[in-house]
SERO-4910 file (N, C-alpha, C, O; in steps of 0.05 Angstrom, whole numbers):
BEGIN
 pado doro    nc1    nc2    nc3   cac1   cac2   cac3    cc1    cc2    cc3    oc1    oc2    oc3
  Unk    A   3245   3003   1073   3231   3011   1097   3213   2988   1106   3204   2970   1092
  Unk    A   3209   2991   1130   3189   2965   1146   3164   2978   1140   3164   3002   1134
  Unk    A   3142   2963   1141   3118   2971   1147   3100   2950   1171   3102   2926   1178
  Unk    A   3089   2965   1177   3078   2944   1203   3043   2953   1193   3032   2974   1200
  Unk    A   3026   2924   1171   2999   2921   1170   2985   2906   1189   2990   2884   1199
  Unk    A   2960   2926   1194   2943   2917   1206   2920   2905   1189   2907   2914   1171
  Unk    A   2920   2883   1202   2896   2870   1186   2877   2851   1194   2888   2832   1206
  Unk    A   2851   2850   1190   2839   2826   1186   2832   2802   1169   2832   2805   1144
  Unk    A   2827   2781   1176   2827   2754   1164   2814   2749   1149   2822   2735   1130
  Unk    A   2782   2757   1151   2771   2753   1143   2753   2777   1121   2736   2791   1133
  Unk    A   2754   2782   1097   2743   2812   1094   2717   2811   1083   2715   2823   1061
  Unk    A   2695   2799   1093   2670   2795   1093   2659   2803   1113   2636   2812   1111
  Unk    A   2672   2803   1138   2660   2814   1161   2667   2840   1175   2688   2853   1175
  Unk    A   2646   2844   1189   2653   2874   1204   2681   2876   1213   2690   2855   1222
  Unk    A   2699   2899   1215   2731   2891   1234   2721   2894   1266   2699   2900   1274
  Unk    A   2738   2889   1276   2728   2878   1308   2756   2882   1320   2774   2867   1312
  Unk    A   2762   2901   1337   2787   2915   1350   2798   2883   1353   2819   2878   1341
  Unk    A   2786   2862   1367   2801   2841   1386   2804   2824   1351   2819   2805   1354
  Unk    A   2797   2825   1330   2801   2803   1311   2831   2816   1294   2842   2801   1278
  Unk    A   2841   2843   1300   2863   2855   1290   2888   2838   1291   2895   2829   1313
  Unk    A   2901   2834   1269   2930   2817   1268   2946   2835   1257   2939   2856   1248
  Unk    A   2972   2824   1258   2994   2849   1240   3008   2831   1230   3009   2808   1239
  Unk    A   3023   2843   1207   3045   2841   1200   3063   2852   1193   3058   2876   1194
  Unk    A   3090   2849   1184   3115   2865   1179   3120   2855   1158   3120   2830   1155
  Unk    A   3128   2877   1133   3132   2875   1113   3147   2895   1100   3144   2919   1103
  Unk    A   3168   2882   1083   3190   2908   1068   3176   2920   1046   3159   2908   1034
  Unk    A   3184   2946   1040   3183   2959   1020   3181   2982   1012   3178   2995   1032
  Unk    A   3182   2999    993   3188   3020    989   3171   3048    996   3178   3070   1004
  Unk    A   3144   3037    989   3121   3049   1003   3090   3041   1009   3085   3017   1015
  Unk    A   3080   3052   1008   3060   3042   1019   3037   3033    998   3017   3020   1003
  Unk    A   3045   3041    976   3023   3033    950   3042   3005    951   3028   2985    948
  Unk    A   3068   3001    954   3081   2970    939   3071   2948    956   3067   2926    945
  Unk    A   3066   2953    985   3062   2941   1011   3031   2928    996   3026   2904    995
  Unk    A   3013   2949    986   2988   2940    981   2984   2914    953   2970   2894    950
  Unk    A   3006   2931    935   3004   2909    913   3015   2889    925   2996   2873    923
  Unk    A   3036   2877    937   3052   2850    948   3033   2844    961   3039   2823    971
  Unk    A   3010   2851    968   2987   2840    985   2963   2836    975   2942   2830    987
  Unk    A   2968   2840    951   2948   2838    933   2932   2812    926   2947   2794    935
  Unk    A   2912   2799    916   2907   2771    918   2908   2754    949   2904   2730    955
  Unk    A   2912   2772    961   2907   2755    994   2877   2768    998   2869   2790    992
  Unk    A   2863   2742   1014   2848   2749   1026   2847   2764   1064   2854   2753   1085
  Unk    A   2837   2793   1058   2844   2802   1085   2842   2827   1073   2851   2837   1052
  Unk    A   2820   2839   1099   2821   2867   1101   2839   2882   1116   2843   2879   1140
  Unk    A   2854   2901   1096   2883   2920   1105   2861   2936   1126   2840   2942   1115
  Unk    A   2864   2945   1154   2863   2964   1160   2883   2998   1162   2877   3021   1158
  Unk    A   2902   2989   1169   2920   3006   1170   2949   3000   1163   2959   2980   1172
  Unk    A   2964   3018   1146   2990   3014   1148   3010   3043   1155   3012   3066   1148
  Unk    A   3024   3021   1174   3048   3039   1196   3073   3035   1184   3086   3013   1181
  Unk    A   3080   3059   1176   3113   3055   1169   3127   3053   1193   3117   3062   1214
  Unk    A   3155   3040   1193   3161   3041   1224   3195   3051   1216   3210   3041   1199
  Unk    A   3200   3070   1232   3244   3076   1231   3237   3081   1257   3216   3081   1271
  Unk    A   3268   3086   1261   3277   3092   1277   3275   3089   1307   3295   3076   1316
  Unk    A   3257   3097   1326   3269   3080   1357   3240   3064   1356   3233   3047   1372
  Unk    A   3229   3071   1340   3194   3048   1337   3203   3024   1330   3200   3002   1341
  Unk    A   3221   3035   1300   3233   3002   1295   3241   2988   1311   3228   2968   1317
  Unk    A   3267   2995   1326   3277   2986   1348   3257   2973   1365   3258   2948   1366
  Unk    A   3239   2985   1380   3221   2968   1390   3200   2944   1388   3193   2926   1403
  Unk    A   3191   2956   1359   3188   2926   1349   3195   2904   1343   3180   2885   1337
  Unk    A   3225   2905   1344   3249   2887   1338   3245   2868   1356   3246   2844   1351
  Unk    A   3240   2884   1389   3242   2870   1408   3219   2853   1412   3219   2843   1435
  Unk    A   3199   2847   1396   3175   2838   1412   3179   2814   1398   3187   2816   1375
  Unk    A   3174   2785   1412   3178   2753   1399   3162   2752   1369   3170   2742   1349
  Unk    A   3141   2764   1373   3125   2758   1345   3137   2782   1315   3129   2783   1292
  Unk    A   3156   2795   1331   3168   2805   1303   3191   2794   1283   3215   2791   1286
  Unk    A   3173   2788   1262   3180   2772   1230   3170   2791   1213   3147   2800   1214
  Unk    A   3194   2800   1191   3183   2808   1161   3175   2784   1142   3187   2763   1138
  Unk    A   3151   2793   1134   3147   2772   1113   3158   2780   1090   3158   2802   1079
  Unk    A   3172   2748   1082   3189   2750   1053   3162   2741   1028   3150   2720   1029
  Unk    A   3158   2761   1010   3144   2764    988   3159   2761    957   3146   2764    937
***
């Protein structure tokens, strides 16, 4: 399954709607998404599983890349 994290860069500071980044990332659920992200610096705000016509749509946007972990 995809997951689509939201996150910030920096996790010392307040989150700030406009400092929000994402990424796309495989895996099985949502605890594995956190460990493979483990040792990064960055506050997780949210994670979105994505199927079916969501996927599809995110497919379409230029900045969609899964990151290989």
């Amino acid at each position: 399954m995809i997951f689509k994290v939201f996150y910030q860069e920096n996790p010392d500071e307040v989150p700030v709607r406009e400092k929000t980044k994402t990424l796309y990332i495989e895996a099985e659920s949502e605890r594995e998404v956190r460990q493979k992200l483990q040792g990064r610096t960055m506050n997780i705000e949210y994670i979105q599983p994505l199927k079916g016509a969501h996927l599809e749509y995110e497919k379409k946007n230029p900045d969609f890349k899964v990151l290989e972990i």
